[in-house]
N, CA, C and O atoms as a GROMACS GRO file, in nm:
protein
  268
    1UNK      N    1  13.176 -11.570   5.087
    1UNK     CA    2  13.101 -11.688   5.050
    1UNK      C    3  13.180 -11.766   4.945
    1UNK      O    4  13.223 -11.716   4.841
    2UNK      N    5  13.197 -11.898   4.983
    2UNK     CA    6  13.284 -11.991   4.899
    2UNK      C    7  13.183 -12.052   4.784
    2UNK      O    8  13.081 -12.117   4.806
    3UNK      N    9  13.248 -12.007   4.630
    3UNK     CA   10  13.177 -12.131   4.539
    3UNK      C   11  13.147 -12.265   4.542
    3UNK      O   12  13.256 -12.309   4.580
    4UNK      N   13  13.114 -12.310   4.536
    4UNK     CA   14  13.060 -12.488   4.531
    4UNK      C   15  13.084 -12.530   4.399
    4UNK      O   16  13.001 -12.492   4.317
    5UNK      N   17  13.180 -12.601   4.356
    5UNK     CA   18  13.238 -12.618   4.188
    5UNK      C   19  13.222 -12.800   4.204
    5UNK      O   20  13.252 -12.883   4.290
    6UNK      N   21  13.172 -12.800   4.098
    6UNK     CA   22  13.115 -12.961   4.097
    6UNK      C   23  13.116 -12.993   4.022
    6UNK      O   24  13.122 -12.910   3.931
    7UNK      N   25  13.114 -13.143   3.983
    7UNK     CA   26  13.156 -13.226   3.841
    7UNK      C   27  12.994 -13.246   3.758
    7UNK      O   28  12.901 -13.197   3.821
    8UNK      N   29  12.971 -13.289   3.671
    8UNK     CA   30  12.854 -13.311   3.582
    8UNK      C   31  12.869 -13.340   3.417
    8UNK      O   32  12.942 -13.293   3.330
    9UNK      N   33  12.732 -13.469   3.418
    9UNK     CA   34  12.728 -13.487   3.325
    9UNK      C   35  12.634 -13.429   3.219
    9UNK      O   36  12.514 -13.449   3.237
   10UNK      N   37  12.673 -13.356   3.106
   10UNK     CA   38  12.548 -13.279   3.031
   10UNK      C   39  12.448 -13.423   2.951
   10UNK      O   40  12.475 -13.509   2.868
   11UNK      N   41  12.326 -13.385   3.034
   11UNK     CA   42  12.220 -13.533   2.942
   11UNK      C   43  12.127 -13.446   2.841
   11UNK      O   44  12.087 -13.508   2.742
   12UNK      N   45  12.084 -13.300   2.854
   12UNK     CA   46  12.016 -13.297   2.767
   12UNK      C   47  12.053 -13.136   2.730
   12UNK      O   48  12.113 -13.072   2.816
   13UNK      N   49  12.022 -13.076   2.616
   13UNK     CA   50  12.024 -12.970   2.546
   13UNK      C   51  11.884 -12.881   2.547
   13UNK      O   52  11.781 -12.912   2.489
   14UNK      N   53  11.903 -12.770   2.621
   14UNK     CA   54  11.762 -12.712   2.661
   14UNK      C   55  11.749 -12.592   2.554
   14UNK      O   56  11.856 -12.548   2.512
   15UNK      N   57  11.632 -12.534   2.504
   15UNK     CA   58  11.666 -12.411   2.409
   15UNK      C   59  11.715 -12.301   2.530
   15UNK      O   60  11.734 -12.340   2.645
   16UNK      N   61  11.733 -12.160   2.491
   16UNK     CA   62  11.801 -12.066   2.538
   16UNK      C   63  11.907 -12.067   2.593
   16UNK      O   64  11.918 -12.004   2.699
   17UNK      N   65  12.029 -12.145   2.536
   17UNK     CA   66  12.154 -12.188   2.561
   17UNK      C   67  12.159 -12.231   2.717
   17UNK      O   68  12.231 -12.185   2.806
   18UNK      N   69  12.058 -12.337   2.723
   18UNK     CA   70  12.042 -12.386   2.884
   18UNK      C   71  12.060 -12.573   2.854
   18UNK      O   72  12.032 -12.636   2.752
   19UNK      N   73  12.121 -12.625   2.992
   19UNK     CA   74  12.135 -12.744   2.965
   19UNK      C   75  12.104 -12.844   3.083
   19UNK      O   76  12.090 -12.788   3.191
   20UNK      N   77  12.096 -12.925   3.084
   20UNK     CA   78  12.024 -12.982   3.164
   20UNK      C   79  12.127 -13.107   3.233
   20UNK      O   80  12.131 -13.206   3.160
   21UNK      N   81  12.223 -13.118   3.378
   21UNK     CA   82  12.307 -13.120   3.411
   21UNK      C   83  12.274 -13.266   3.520
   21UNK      O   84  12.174 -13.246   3.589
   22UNK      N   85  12.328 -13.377   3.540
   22UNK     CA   86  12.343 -13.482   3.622
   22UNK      C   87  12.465 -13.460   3.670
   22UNK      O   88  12.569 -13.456   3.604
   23UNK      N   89  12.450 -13.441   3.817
   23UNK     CA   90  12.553 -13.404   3.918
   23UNK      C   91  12.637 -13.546   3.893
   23UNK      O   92  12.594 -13.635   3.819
   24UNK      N   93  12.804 -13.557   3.989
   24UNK     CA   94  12.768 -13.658   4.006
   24UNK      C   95  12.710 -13.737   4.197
   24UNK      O   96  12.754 -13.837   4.254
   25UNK      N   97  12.626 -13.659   4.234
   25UNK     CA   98  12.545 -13.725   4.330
   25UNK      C   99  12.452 -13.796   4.305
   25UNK      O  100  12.392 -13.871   4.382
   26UNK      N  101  12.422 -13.766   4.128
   26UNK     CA  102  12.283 -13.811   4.107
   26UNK      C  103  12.149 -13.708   4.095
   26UNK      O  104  12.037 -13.754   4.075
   27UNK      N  105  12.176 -13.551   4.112
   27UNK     CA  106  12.107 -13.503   4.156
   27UNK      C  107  12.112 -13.400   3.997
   27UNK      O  108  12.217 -13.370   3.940
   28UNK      N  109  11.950 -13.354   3.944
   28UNK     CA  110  11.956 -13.309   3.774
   28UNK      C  111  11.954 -13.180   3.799
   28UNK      O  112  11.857 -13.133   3.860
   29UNK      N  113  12.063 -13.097   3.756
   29UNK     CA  114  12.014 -12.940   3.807
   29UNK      C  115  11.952 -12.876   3.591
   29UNK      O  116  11.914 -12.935   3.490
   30UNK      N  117  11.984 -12.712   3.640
   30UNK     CA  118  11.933 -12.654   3.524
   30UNK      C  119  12.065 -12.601   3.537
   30UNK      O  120  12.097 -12.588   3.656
   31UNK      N  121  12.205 -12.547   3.404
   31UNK     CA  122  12.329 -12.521   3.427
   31UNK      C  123  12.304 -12.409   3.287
   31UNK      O  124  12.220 -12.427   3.198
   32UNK      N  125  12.385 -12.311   3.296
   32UNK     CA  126  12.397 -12.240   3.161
   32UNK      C  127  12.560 -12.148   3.136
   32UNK      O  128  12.623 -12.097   3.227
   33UNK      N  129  12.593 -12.148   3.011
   33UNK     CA  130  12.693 -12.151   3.020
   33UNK      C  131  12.776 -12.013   3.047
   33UNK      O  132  12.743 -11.915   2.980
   34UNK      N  133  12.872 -12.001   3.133
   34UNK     CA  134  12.936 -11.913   3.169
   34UNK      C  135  12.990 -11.782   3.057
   34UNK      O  136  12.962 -11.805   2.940
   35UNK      N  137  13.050 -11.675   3.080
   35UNK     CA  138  13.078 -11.601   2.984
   35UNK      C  139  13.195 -11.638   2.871
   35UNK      O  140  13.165 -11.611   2.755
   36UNK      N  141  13.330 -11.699   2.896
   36UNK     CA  142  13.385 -11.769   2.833
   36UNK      C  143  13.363 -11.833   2.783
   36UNK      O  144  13.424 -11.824   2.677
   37UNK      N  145  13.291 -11.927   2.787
   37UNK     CA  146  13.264 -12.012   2.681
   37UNK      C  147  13.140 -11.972   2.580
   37UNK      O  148  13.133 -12.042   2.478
   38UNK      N  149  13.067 -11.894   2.592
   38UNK     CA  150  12.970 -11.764   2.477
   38UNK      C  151  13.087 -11.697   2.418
   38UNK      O  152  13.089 -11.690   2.295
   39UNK      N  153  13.213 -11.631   2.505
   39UNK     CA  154  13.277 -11.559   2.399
   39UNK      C  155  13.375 -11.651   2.277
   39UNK      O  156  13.424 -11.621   2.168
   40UNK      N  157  13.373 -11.749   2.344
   40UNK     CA  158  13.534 -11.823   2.234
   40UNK      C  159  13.385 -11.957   2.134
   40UNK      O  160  13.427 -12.053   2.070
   41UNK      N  161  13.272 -11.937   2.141
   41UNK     CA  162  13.231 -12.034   2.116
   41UNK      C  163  13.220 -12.147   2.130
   41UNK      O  164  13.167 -12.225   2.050
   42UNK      N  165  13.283 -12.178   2.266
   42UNK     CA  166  13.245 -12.374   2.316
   42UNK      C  167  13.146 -12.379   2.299
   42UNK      O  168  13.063 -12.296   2.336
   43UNK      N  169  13.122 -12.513   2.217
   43UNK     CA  170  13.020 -12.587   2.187
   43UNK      C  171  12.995 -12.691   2.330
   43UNK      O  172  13.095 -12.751   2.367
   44UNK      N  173  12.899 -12.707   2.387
   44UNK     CA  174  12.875 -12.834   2.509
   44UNK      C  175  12.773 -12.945   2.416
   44UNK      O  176  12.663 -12.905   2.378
   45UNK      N  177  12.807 -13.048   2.391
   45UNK     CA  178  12.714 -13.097   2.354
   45UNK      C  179  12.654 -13.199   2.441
   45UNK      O  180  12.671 -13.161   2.557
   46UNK      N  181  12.578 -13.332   2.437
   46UNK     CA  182  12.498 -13.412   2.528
   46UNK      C  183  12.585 -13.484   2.598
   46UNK      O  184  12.679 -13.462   2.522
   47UNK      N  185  12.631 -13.551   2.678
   47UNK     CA  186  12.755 -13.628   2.717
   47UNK      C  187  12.890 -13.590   2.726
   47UNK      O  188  12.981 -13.670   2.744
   48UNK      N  189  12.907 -13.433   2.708
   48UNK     CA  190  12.991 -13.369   2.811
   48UNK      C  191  13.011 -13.414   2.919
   48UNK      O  192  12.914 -13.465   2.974
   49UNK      N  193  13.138 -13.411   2.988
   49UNK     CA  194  13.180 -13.408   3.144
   49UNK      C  195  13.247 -13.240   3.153
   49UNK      O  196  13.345 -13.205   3.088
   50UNK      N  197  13.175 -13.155   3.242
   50UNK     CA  198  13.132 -13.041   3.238
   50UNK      C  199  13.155 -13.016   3.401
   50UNK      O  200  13.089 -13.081   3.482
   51UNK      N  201  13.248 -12.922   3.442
   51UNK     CA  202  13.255 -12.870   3.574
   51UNK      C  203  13.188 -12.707   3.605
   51UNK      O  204  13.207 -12.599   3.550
   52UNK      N  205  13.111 -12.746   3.706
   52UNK     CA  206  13.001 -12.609   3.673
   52UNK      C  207  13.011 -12.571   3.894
   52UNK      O  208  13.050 -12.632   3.993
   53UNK      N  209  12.962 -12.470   3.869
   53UNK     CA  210  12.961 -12.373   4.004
   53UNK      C  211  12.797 -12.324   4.020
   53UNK      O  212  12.728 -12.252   3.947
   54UNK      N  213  12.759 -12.414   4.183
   54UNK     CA  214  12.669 -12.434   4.182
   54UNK      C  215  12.585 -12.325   4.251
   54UNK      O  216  12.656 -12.272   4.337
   55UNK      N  217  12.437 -12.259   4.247
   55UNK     CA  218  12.382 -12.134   4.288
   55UNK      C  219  12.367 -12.208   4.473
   55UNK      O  220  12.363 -12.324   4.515
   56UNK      N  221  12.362 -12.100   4.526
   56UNK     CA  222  12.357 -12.095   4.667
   56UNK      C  223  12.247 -12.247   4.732
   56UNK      O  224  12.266 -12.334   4.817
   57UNK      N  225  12.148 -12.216   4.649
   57UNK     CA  226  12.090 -12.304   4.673
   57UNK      C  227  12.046 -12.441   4.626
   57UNK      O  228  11.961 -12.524   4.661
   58UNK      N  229  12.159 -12.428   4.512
   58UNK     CA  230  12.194 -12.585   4.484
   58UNK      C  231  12.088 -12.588   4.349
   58UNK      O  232  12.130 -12.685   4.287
   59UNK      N  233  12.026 -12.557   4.308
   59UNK     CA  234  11.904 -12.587   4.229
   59UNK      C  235  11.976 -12.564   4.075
   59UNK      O  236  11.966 -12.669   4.012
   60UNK      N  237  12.040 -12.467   4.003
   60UNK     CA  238  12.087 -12.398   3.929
   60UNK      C  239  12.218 -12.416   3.906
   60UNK      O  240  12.274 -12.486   3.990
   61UNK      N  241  12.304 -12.360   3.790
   61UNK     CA  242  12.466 -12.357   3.800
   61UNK      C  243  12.468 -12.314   3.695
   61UNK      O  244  12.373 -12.305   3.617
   62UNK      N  245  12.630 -12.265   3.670
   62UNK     CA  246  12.705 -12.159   3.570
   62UNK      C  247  12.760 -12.282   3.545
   62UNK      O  248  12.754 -12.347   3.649
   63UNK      N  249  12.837 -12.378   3.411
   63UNK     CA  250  12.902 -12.439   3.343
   63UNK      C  251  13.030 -12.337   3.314
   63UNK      O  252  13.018 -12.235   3.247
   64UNK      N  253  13.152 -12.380   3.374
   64UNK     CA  254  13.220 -12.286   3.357
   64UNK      C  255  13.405 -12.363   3.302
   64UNK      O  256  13.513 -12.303   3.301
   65UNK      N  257  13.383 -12.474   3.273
   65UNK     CA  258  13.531 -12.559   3.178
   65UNK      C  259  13.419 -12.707   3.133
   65UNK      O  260  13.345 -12.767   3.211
   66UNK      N  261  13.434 -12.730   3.015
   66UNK     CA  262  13.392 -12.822   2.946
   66UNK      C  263  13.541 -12.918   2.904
   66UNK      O  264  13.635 -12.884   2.832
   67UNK      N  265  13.522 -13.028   2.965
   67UNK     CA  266  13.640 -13.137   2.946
   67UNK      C  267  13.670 -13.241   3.061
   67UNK      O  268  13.759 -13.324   3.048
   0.00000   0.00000   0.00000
């Protein structure tokens, strides 16, 4: 099964290190951040451009390079 890695813009800051992600299709998922970036401390803040890997069914995603 192939990842689905997609571009996004971070619009909002959710509590439990969750963020709230505008594809760019237009489409708002729920994204949280991958293990690398918890271990080195990336900060994502609101207006990030954020490439994230999307759950099977599209709804969800791992944030996984901030830049």
């Amino acid at each position: 099964m192939k990842d689905i890695t997609v571009k996004g813009l971070v619009t909002e800051i959710l509590p439990n290190s969750l963020f709230r992600v505008q594809l760019e299709n237009g489409n708002i998922i729920i994204a949280y951040a991958a293990g690398k970036l918890k271990i080195h401390h990336i900060r994502i803040m609101a207006g990030d451009t954020v490439s994230l890997v999307l759950s099977p069914d599209g709804n969800k995603g791992r944030i996984v390079y901030r830049g």
